[in-house]
C-alpha positions, 0 to 999 in steps of 0.5 A, spaced: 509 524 526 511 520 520 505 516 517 507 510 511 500 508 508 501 501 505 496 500 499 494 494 494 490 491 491 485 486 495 485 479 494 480 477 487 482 483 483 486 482 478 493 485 478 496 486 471 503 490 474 504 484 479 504 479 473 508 483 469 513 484 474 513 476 475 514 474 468 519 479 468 522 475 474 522 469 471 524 471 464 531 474 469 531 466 471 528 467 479 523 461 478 522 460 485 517 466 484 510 464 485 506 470 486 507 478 485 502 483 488 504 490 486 502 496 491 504 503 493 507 507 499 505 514 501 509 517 506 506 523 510 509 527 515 503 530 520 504 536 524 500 532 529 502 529 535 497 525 538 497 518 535 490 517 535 488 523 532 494 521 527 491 514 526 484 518 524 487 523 520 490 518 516 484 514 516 480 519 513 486 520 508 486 514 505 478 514 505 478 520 501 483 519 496 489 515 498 486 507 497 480 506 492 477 502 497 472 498 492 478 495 490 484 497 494 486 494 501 491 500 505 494 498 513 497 505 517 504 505 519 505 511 525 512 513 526 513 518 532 
């Protein structure tokens, strides 16, 4: 099983990346762009099968190490 972790920054916490990313745009002339979010994706493979046991793996995952989740909001995407 195939799991894709998307992570980003909540909602209120400032993101300098995402900004950069929205004045590069800018500069290149899309000035329809009103707001850019930077986050990343982390894909696993899973040896597990069972899709629940696969969202609870993920979860203690993303709660360990994969999302600082102070500051960072994560949604699970399993792919059997």
């Amino acid at each position: 099983m195939k799991a894709k972790v998307h992570v980003t920054l909540k909602r209120g916490v400032l993101d300098p990346q995402g900004k950069a990313i929205a004045h590069a745009l800018h500069t290149l002339g899309f000035e329809g762009v009103e707001d850019v979010r930077a986050g990343k994706v982390i894909e696993l493979t899973l040896a597990s099968t069972d899709e629940a046991a696969a969202r609870k793996e993920v979860e203690a995952m993303c709660g360990k190490l994969l999302a600082n989740t102070v500051i960072e909001d994560y949604a699970i995407e399993l792919v059997a």
